[in-house]
C-alpha positions as CSV (number, residue, x, y, z in Angstrom):
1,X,-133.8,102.0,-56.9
2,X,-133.8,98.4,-57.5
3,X,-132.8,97.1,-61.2
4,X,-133.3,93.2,-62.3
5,X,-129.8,92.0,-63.3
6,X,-130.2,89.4,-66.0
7,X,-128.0,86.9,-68.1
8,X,-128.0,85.5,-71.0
9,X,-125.7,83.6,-73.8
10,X,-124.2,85.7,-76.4
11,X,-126.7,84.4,-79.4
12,X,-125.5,84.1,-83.4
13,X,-126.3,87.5,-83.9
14,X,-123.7,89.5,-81.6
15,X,-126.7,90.5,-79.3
16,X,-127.0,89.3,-76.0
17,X,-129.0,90.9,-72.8
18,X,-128.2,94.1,-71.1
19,X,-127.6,94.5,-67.4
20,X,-128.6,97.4,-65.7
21,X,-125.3,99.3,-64.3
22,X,-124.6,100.7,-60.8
23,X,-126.1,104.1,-60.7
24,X,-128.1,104.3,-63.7
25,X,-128.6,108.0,-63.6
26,X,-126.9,110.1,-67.4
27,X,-124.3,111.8,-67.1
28,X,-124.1,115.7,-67.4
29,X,-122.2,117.2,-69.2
30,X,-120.2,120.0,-68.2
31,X,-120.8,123.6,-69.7
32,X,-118.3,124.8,-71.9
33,X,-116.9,127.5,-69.4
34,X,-116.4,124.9,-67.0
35,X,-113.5,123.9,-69.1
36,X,-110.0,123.3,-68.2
37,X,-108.1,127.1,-69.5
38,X,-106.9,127.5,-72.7
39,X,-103.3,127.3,-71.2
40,X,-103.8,124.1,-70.1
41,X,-105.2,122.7,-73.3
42,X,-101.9,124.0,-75.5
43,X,-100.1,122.3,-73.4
44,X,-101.5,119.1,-74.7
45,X,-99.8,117.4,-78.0
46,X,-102.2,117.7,-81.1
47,X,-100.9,114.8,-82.5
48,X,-102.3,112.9,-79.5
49,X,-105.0,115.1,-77.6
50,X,-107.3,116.0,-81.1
51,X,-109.5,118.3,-79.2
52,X,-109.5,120.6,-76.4
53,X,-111.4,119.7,-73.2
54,X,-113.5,123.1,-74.8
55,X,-114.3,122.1,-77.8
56,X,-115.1,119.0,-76.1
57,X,-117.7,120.1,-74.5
58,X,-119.0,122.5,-77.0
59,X,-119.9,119.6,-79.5
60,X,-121.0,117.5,-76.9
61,X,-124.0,120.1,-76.1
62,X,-124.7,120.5,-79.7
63,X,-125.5,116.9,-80.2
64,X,-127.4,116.9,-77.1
65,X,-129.2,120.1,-78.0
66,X,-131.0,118.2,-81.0
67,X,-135.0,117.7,-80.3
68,X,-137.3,115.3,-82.6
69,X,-140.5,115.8,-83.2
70,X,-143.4,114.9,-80.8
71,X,-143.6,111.4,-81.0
72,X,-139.9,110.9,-81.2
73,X,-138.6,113.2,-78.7
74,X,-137.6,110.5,-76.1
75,X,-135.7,108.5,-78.8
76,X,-134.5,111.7,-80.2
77,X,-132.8,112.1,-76.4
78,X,-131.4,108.6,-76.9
79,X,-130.1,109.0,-80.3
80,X,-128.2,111.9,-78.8
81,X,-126.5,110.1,-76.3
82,X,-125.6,107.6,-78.2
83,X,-124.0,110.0,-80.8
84,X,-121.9,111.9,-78.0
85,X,-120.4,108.4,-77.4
86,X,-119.5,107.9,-81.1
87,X,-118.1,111.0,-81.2
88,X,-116.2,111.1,-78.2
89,X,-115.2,107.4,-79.5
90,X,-113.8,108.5,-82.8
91,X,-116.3,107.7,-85.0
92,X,-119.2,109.7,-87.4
93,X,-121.8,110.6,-84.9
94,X,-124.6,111.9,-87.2
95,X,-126.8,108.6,-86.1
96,X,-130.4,109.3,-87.1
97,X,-133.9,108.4,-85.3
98,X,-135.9,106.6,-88.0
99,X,-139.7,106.8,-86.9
100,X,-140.4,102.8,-88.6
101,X,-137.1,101.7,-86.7
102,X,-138.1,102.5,-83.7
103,X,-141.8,101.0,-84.2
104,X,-139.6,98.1,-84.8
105,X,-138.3,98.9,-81.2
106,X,-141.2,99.3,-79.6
107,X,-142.6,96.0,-80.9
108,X,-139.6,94.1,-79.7
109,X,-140.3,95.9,-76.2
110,X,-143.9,94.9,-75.9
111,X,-142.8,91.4,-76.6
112,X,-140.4,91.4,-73.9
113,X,-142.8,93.0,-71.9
114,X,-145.7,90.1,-72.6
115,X,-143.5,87.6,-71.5
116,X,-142.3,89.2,-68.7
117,X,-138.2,88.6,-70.2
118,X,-136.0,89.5,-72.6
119,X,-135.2,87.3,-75.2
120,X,-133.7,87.6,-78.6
121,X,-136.4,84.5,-79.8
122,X,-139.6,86.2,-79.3
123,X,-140.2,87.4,-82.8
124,X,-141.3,90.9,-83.2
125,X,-137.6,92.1,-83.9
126,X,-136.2,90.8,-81.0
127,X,-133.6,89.1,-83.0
128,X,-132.6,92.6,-84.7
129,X,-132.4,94.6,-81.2
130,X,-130.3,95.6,-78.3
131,X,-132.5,94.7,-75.3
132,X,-132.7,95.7,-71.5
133,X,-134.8,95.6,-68.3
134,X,-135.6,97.1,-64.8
135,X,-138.0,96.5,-62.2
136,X,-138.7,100.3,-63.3
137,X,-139.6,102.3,-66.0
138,X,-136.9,102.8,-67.9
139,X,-136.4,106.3,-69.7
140,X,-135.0,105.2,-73.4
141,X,-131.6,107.1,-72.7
142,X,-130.8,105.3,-69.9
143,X,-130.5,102.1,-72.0
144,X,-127.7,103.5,-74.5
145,X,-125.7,103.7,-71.2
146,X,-126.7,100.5,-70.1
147,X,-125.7,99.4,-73.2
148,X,-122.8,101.0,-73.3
149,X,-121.4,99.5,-69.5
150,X,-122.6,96.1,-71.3
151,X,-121.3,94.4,-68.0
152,X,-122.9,91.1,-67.0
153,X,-121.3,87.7,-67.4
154,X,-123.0,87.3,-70.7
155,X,-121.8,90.5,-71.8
156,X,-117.8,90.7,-70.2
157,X,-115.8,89.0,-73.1
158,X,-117.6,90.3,-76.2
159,X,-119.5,94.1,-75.1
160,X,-121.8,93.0,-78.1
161,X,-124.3,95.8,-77.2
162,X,-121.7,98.5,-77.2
163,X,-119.9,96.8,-80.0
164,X,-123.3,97.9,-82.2
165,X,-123.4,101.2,-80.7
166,X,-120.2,102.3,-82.2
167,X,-120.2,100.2,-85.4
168,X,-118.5,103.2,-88.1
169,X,-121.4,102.8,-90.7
170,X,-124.1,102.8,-88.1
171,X,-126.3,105.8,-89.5
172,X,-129.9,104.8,-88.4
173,X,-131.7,103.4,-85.4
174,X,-134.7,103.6,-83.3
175,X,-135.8,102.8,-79.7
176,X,-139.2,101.1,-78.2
177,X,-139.9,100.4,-74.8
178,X,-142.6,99.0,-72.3
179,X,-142.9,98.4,-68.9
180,X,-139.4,98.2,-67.9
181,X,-138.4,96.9,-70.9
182,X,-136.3,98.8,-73.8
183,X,-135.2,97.6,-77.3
184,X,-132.8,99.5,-79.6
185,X,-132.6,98.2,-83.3
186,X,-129.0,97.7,-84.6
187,X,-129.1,94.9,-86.9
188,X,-129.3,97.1,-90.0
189,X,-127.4,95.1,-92.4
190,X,-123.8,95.9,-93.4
191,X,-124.4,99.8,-92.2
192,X,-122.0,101.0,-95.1
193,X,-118.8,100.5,-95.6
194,X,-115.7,101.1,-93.1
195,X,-113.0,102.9,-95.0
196,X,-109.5,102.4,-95.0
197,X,-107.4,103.9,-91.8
198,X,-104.3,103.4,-90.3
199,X,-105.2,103.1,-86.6
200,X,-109.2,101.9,-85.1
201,X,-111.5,103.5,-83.1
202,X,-111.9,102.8,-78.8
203,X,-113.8,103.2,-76.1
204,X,-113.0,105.4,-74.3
205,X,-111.6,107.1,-76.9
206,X,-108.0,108.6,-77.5
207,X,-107.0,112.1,-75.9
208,X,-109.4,114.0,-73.3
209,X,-112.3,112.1,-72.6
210,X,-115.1,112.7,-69.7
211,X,-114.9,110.7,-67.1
212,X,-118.6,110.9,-66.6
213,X,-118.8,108.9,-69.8
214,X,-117.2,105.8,-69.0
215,X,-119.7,103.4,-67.8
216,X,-118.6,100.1,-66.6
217,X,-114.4,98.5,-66.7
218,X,-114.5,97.0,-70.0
219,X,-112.2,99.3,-72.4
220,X,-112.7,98.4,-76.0
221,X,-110.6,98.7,-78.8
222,X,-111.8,98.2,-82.5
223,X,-109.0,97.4,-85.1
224,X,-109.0,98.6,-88.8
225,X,-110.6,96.7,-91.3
226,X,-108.7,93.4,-92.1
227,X,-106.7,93.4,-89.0
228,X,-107.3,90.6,-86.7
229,X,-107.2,90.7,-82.9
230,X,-107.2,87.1,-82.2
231,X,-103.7,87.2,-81.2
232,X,-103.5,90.6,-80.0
233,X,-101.6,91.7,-76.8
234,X,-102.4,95.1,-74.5
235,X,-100.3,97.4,-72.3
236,X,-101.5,99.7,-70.3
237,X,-99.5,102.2,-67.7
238,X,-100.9,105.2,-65.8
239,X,-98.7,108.6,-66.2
240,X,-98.2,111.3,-63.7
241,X,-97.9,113.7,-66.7
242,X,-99.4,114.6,-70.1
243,X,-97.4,113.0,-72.7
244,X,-95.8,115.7,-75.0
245,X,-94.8,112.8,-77.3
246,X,-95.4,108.7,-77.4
247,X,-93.2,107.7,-74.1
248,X,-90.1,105.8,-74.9
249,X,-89.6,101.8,-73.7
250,X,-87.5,103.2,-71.3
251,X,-90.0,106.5,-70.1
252,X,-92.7,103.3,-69.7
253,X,-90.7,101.6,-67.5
254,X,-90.5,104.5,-65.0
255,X,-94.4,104.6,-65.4
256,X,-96.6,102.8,-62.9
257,X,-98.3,99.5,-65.2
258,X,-101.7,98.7,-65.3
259,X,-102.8,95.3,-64.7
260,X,-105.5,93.6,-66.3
261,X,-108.3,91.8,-65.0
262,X,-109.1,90.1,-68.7
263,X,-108.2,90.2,-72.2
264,X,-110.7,88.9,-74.6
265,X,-109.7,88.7,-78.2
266,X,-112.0,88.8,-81.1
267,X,-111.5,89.3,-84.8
268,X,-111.8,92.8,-85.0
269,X,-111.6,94.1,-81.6
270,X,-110.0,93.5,-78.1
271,X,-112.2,94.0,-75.0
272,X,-109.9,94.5,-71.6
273,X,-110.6,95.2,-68.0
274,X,-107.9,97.4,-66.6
275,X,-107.2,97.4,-62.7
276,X,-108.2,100.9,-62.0
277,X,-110.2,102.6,-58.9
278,X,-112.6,104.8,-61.3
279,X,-112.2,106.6,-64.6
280,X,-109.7,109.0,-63.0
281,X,-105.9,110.2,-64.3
282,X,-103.9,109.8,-67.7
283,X,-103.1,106.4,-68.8
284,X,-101.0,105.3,-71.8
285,X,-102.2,102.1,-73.9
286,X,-100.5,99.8,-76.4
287,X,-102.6,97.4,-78.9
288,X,-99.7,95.4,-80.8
289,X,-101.8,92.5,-83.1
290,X,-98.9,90.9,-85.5
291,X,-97.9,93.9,-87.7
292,X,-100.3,96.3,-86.8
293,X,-99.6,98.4,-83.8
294,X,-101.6,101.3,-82.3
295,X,-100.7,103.7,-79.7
296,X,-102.5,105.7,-77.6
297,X,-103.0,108.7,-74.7
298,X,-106.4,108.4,-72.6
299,X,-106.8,111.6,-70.1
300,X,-110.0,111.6,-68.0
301,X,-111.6,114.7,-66.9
């Protein structure tokens, strides 16, 4: 399976070209049963592990149990993805497939497709869309994973696509495609209001988290409204153990640190690459940005 790789600069707009991942097969998700036992799962701190590995996987076949209607049913599959990432990223996943939205899509696909590139000039909503190609056909839930990953050199310091996936107003989008070529619309406006809260929102996201969901080595933290992450700073360690409680300076500096292989710092989020062999173990990570200061536990399974 061969997929086209392609660049691009990071335009006005936050959108910028998506580059096909290694291995661009979904992920499954693991039945319910298959869960880690109920034993285990108490053992975990509320405070920081907000849902069992269970109910984890409960909701996440739920979402993905939802079906459109005939002429939406791909793009309902795609919607579905891309609401298990919100939710397993902390924020509302109740995304909806809007039938003009994605004819908006689709038009920015065929676009693509008669040039023979994607570009974010061609008119026909290109401007308003996530884009992506492949010397293949390419099945519109593949691209919310591709955009997700959002690796590429155009793509490292700002994960603009993923950035739109999990934007906390986002309630409506559609998806197009054409020979190869897929579009998802995300510029939607302001996409409501994000209300006031103590700590953000990341990807992954805080507590359990499927391993099978992390595409790519970007991790992406998104700050509160009206903090700033221009000066922010990261910390990262790997634990041998659950924490019970937020490790103490002096528990961290018995823990194994993770180094990073970038930072990139944007207004309202933080993009960072830990050194890591694959989305494996319990890590422990520290966003401090002036004032503000978030902490959190990130157990793959």
């Amino acid at each position: 399976m061969t997929l086209r790789i392609l660049f691009g600069t990071l335009l006005i707009s936050s959108l910028s070209y998506a580059q096909a991942p290694s291995g661009g097969s979904a992920p499954e998700t693991k039945p319910a049963g298959q869960a880690a036992a109920a034993g285990k799962n108490a053992a975990r701190s509320k405070a920081l592990y907000p849902r069992t590995q269970e109910a984890i996987n409960k909701t996440m076949a739920s979402i993905q149990s939802k079906k459109g209607s005939a002429n939406l049913a791909e793009a309902q599959e795609a919607v579905n993805a891309l609401n298990v990432y919100r939710y397993l990223c902390g924020v509302p996943f109740s995304v909806k497939a809007d039938a003009s939205m994605c004819s908006q899509a689709k038009a920015a696909a065929d676009a693509c497709a008669a040039k023979g590139t994607i570009s974010h000039s061609l008119g026909s909503y290109t401007d308003q869309c996530n884009l992506a190609a492949s010397s293949r056909d390419l099945p519109m839930v593949e691209t919310v994973h591709m955009y997700m990953d959002d690796s590429g050199g155009a793509n490292r310091e700002m994960r603009g696509h993923r950035m739109h996936c999990l934007k906390y107003g986002f309630t409506a989008t559609g998806f197009g495609k054409q020979k190869g070529f897929g579009a998802m619309r995300v510029m939607l406006g302001g996409g409501g209001k994000t209300p006031k809260m103590k700590r953000g929102w990341s990807y992954p996201g805080n507590g359990f988290y499927p391993a099978a969901w992390m595409k790519g080595n970007g991790w992406s933290y998104y700050a509160p409204p009206g903090v700033s992450m221009k000066n922010a700073s990261v910390s990262m360690w790997k634990l041998e153990q659950p924490p019970k409680k937020a490790p103490t300076p002096s528990e961290l500096k018995q823990a194994q640190s993770v180094s990073m292989g970038g930072v990139f710092k944007h207004d309202g989020q933080i993009v960072f690459e830990p050194q890591i062999q694959a989305p494996e173990g319990i890590y422990w990570v520290e966003i401090k940005a002036g004032n503000f200061s978030d902490k959190y536990v990130v157990e793959f399974f």
